[in-house]
LOMI-229041 format. One record per residue (C-alpha): z, x, y; residue number from 1. Coordinates in Angstrom, 2 decimals. Each point is the difference from the previous one (the first is absolute). Layout:
<pts>
+---------+---------+---------+------+
:      zz :      xx :      yy : zagu :
+---------+---------+---------+------+
:       Z :       X :       Y :  NUM :
...
+---------+---------+---------+------+
</pts>
This chain:
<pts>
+---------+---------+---------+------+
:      zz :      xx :      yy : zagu :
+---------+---------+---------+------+
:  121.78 :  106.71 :  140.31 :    1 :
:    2.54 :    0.48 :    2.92 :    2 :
:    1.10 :   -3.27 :   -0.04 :    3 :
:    1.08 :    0.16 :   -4.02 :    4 :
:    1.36 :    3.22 :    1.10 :    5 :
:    2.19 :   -1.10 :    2.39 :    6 :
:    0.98 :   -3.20 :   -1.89 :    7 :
:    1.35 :    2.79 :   -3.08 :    8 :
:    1.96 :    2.20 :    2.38 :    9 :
:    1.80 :   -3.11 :    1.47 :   10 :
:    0.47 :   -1.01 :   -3.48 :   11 :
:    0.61 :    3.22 :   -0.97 :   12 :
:    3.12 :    1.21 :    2.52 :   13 :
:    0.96 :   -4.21 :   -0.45 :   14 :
:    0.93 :    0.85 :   -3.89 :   15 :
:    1.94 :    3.05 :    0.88 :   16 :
:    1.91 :   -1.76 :    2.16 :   17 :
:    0.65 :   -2.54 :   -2.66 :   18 :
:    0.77 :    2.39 :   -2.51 :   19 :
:    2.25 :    1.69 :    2.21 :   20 :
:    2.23 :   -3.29 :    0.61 :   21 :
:   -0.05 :   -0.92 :   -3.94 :   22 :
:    2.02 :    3.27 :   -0.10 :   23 :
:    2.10 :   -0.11 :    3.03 :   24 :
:    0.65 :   -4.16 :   -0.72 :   25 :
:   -0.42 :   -0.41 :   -3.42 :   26 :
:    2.85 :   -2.90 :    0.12 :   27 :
:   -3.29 :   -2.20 :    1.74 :   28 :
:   -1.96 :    0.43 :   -3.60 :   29 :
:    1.28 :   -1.77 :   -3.01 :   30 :
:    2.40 :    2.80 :   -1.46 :   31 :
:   -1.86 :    0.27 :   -3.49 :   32 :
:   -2.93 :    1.43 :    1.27 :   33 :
:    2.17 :    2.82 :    0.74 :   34 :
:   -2.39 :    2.70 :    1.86 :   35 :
:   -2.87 :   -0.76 :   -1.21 :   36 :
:   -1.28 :   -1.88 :    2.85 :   37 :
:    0.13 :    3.02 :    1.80 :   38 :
:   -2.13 :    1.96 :   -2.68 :   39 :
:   -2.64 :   -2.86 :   -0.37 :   40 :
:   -0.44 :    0.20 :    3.74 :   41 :
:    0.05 :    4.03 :   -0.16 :   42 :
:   -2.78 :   -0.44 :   -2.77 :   43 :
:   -1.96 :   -2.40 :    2.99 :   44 :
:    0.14 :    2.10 :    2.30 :   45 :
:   -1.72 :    2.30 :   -2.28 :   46 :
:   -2.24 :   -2.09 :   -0.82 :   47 :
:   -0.93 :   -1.09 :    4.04 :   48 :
:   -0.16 :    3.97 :    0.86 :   49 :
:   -2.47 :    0.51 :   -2.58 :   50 :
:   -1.76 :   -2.79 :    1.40 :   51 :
:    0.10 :    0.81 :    3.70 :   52 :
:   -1.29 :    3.87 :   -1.46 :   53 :
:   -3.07 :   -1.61 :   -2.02 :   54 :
:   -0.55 :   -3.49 :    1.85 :   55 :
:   -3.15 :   -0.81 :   -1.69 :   56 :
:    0.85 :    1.05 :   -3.61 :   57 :
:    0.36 :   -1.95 :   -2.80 :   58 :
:    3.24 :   -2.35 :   -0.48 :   59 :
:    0.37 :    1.10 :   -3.68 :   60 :
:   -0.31 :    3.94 :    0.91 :   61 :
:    2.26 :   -0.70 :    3.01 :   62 :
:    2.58 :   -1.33 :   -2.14 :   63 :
:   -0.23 :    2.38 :   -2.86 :   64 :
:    0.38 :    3.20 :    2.55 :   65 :
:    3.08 :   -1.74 :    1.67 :   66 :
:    1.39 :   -0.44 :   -4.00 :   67 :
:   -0.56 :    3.66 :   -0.46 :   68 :
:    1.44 :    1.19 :    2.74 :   69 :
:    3.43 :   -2.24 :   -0.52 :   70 :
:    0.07 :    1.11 :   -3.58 :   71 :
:   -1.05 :    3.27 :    0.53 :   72 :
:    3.34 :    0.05 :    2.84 :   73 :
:    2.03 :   -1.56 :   -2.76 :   74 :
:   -0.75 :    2.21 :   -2.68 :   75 :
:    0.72 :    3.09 :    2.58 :   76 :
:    3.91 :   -1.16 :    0.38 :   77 :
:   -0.03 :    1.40 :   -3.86 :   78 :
:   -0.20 :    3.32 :    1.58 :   79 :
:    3.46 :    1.21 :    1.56 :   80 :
:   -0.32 :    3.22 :    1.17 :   81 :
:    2.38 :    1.19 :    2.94 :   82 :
:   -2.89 :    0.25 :    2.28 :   83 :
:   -0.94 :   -3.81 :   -0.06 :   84 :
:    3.08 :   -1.38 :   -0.85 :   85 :
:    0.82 :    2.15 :    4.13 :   86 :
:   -3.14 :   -2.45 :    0.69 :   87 :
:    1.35 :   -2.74 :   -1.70 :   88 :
:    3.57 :   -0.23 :    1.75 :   89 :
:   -1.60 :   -0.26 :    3.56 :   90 :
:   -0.88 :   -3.61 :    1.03 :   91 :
:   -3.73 :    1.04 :    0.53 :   92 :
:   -0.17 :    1.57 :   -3.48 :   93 :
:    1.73 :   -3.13 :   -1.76 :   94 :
:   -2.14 :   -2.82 :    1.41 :   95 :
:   -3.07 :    1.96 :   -1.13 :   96 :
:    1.13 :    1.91 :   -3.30 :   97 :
:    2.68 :   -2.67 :   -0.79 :   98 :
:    2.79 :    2.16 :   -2.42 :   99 :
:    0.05 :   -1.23 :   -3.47 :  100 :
:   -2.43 :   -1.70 :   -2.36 :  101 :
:    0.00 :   -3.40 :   -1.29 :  102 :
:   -2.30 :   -1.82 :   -1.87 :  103 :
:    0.93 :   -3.74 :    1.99 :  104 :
:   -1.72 :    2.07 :    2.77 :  105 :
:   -2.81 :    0.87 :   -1.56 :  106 :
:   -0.61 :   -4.11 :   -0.39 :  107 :
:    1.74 :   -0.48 :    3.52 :  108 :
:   -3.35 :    2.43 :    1.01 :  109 :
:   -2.72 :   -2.40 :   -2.29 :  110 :
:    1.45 :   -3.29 :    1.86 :  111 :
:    0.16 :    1.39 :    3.38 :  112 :
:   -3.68 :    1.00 :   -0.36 :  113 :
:   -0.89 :   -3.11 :   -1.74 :  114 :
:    1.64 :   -2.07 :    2.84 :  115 :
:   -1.67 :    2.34 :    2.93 :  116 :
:   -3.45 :   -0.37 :   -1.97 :  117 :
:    0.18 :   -3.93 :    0.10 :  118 :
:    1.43 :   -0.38 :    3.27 :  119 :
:   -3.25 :    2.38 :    1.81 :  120 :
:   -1.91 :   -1.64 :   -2.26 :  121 :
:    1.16 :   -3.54 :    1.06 :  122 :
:   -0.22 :    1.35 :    3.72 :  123 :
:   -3.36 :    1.39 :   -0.23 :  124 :
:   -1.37 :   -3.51 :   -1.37 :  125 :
:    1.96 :   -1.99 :    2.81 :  126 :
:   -1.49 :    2.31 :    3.05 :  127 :
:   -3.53 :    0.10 :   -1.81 :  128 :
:    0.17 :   -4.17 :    0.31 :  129 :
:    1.48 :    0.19 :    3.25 :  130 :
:   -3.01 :    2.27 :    1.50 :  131 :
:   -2.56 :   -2.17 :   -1.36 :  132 :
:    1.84 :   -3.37 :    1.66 :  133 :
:    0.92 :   -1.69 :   -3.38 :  134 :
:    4.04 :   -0.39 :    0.90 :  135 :
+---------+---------+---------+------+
</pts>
């Protein structure tokens, strides 16, 4: 379990980085996917910290808390109160509450998670062959 563990972190602080550049270079990503490379990859890294929480649960459950918790950070940018919106304006405070609500995030979230799900899952089958000599 501390091996998959340690393969999520390093996957895990790998897709911030990512995300990070798709903001600061977006010019490098075709320019009508806008930001929502950025969100998909927010949305896996969701998905991988849920993971790296509950290593041995279910993909399906893993998945469906990371969806929650994306839409459940969308549906909070509704709420614009001065307090948050204080929150919201640091740099901290945007890259986790984000500052306005879209509905192309919402699928941005679904693909990210999607794509994170079938890339572990993909992973998982390739080191399970690998430890039992078959590649």
């Amino acid at each position: 379990m501390a091996r998959k563990r340690l393969r999520l972190f390093v996957a895990f602080v790998a897709v911030i980085v990512c995300g990070l550049l798709s903001r600061k270079y977006p010019f490098l990503l075709p320019a009508f996917l806008g930001k929502y490379p950025g969100d998909a990859l927010w949305a896996a890294m969701v998905y991988l910290g849920c993971a790296f929480v509950r290593p041995g649960a279910a993909t399906g459950r893993l998945a469906a808390c990371a969806l929650a918790i994306c839409y459940l950070d969308e549906l909070s940018q509704l709420y614009q109160a001065p307090w948050i919106n204080a929150v919201r304006a640091t740099t901290a405070g945007h890259l986790v509450l984000g500052s306005t609500f879209s509905w192309h995030d919402m699928l941005a979230y679904t693909v990210g998670i999607m794509l994170a799900v079938g890339i572990t899952q993909l992973n998982a089958g390739r080191s399970g062959r690998l430890r039992r000599g078959a590649i």
